[in-house]
Residue frames as a rotation matrix with the C-alpha (Angstrom) as fourth column:
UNK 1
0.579 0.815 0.000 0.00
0.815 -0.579 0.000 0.00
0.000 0.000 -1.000 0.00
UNK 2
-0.642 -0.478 0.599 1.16
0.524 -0.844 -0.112 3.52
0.559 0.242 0.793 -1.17
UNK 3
0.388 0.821 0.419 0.22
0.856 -0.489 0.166 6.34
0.342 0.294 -0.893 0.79
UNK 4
-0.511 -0.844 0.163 0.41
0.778 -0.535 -0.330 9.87
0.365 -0.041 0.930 0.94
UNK 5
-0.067 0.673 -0.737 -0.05
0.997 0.073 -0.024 12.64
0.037 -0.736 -0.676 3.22
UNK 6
-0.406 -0.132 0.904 -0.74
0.610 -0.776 0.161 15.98
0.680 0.617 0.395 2.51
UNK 7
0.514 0.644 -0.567 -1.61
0.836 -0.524 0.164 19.17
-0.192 -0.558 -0.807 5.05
UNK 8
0.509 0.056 0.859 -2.27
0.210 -0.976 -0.061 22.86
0.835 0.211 -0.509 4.32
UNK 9
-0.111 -0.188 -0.976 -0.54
0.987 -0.131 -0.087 25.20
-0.112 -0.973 0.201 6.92
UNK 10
0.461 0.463 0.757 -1.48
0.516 -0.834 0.195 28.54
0.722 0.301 -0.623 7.72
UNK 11
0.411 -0.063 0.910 0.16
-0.718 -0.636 0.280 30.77
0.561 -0.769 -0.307 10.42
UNK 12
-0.762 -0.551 0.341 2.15
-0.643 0.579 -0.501 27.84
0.079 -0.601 -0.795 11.49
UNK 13
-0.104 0.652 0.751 -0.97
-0.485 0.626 -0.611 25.85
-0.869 -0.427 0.251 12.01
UNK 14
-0.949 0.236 0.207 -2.07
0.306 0.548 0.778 23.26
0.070 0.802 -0.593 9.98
UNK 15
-0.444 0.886 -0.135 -5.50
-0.551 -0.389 -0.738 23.91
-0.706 -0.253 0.661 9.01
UNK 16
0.569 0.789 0.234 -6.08
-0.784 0.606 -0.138 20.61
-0.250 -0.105 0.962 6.71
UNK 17
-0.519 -0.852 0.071 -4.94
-0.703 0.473 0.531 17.63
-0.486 0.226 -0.844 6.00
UNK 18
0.360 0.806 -0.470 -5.33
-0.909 0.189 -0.372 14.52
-0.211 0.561 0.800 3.88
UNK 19
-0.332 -0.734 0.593 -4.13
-0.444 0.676 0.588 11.00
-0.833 -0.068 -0.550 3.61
UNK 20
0.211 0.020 -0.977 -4.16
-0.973 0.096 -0.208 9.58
0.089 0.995 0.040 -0.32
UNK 21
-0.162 -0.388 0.907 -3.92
-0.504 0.823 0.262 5.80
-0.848 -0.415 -0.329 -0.64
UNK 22
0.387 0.269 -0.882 -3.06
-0.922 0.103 -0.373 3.91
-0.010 0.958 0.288 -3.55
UNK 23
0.325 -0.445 0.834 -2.86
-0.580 0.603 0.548 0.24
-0.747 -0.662 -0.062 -3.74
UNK 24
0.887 0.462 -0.022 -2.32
-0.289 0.515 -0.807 -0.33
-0.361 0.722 0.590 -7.28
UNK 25
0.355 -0.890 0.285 1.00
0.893 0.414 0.177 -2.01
-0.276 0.192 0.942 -9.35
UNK 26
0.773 -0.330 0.541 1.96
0.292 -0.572 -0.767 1.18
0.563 0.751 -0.345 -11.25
UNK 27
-0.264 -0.923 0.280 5.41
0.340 -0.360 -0.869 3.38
0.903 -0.134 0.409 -10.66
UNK 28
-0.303 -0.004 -0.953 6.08
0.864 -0.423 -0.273 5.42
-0.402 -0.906 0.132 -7.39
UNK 29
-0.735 -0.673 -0.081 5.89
0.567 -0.677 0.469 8.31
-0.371 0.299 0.879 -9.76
UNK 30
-0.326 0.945 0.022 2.14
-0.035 -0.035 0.999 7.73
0.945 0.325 0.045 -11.13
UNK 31
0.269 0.873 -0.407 1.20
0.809 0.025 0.587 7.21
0.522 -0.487 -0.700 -7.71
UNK 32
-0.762 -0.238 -0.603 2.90
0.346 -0.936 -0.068 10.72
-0.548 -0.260 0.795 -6.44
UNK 33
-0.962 0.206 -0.180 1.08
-0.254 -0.916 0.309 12.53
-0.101 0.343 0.934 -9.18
UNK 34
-0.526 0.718 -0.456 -1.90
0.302 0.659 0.689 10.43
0.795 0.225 -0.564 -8.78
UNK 35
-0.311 -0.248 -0.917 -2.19
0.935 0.095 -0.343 11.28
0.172 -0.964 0.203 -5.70
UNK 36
-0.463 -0.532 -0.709 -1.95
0.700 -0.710 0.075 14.71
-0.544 -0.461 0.701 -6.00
UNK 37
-0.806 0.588 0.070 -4.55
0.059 -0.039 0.998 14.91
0.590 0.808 -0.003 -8.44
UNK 38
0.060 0.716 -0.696 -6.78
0.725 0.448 0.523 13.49
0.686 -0.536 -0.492 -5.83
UNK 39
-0.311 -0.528 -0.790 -5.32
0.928 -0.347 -0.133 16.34
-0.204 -0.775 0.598 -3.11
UNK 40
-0.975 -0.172 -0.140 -5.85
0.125 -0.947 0.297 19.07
-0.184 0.272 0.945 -5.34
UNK 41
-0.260 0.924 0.282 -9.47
-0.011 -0.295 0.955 18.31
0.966 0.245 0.086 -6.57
UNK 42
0.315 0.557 -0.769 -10.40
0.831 0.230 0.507 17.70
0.459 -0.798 -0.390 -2.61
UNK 43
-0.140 -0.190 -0.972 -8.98
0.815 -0.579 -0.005 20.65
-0.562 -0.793 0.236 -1.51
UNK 44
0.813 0.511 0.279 -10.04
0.550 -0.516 -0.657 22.89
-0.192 0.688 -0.700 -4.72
UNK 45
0.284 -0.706 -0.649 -6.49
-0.209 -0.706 0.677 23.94
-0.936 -0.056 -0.348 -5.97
UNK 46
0.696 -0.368 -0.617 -4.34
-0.718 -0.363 -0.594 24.61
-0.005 0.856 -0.516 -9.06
UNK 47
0.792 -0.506 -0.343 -1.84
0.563 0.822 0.087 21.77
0.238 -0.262 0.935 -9.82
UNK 48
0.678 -0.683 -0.273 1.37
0.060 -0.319 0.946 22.43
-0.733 -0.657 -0.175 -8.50
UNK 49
0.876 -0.432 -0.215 4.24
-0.345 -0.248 -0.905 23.26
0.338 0.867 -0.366 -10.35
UNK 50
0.817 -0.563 -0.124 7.33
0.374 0.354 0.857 20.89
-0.438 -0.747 0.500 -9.27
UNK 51
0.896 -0.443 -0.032 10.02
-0.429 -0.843 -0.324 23.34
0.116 0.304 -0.945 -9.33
UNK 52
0.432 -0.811 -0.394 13.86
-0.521 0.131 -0.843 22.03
0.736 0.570 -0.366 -9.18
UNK 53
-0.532 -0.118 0.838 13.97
-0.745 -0.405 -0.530 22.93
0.402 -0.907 0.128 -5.35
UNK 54
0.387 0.868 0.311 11.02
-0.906 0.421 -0.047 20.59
-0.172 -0.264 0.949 -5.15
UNK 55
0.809 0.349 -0.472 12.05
-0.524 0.793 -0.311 17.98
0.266 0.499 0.825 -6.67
UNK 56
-0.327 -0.929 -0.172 15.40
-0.176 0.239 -0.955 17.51
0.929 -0.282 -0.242 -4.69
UNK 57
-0.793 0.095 0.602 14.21
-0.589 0.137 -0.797 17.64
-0.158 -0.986 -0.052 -1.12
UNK 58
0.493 0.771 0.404 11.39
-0.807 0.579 -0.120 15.03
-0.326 -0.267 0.907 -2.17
UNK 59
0.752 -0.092 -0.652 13.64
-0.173 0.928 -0.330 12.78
0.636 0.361 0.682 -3.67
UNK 60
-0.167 -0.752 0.638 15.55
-0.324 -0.569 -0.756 13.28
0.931 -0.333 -0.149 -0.80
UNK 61
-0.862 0.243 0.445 13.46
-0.438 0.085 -0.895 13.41
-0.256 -0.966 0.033 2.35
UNK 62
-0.777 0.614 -0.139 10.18
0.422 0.672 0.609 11.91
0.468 0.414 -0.781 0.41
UNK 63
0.235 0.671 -0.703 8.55
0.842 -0.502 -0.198 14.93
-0.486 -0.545 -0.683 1.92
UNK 64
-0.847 -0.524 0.088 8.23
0.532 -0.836 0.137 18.37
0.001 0.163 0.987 0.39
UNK 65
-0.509 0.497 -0.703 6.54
0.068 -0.791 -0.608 22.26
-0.858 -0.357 0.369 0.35
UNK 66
-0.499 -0.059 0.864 4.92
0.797 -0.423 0.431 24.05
0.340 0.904 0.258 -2.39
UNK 67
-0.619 0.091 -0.780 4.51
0.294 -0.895 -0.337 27.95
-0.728 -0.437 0.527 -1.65
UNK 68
0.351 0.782 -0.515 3.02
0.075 -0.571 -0.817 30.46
-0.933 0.248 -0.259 -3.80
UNK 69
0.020 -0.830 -0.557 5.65
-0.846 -0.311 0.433 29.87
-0.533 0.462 -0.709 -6.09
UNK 70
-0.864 0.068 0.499 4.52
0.026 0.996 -0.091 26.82
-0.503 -0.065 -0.862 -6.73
UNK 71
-0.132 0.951 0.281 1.06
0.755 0.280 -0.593 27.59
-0.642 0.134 -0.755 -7.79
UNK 72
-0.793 -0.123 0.597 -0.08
0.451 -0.777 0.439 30.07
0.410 0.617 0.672 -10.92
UNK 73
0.338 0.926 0.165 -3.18
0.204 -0.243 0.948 30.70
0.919 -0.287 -0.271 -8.98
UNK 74
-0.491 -0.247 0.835 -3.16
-0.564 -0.641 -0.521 32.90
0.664 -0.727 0.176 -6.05
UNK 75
-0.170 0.825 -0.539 -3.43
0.662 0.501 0.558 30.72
0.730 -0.262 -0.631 -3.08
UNK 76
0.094 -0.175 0.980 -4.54
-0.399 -0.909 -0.124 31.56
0.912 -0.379 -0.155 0.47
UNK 77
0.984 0.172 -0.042 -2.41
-0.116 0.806 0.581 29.63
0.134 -0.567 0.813 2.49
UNK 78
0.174 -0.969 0.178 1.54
-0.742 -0.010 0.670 29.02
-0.647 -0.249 -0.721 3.26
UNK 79
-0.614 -0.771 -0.167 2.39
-0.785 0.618 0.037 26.04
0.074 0.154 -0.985 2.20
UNK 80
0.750 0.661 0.004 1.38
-0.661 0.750 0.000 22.59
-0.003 -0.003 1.000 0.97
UNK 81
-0.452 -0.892 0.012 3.51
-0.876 0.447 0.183 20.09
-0.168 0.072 -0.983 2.28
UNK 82
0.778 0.620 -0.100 3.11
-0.627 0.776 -0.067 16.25
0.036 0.115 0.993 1.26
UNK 83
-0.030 -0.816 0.577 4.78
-0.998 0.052 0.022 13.44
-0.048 -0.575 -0.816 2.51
UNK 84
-0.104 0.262 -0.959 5.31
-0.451 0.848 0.280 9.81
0.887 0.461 0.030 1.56
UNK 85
0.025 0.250 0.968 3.81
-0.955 0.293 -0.051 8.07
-0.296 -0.923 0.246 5.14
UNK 86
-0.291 -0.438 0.851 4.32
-0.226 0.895 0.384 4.28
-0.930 -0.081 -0.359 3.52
UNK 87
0.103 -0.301 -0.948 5.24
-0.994 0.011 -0.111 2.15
0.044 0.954 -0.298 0.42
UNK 88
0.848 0.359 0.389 5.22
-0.414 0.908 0.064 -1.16
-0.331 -0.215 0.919 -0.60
């Protein structure tokens, strides 16, 4: 089982969160942006844009941000962080 966790933060606080599960054969990669498909339509955002920065500290720490920089739509929120919480 693949899943991933995702929470808004505002003012330091989190103010939601979400946990994605995917139990299917495909890549780690389809189920990242799978995933995040699912994240964005449930929280009602713009897709992210995975920026260089991004894409190092998640293949890295299997956790990263996206800011406003991140998004062509104005959001209103800090930061969307998502985080791989388990893998098969």
């Amino acid at each position: 089982m693949f899943r991933l966790w995702a929470k808004e933060f505002k003012g330091g606080r989190m103010v939601r969160d979400t946990v994605v599960c995917d139990g299917g054969d495909d890549t780690r990669t389809h189920k990242i942006f799978r995933a995040l498909d699912e994240i964005c339509y449930d929280f009602d955002l713009s897709k992210p844009i995975w920026l260089d920065s991004t894409v190092t500290e998640f293949k890295r720490h299997s956790k990263t941000r996206f800011y406003q920089d991140n998004f062509v739509d104005s959001i209103d929120f800090d930061y969307l962080e998502i985080q791989v919480i388990e893998e098969d």
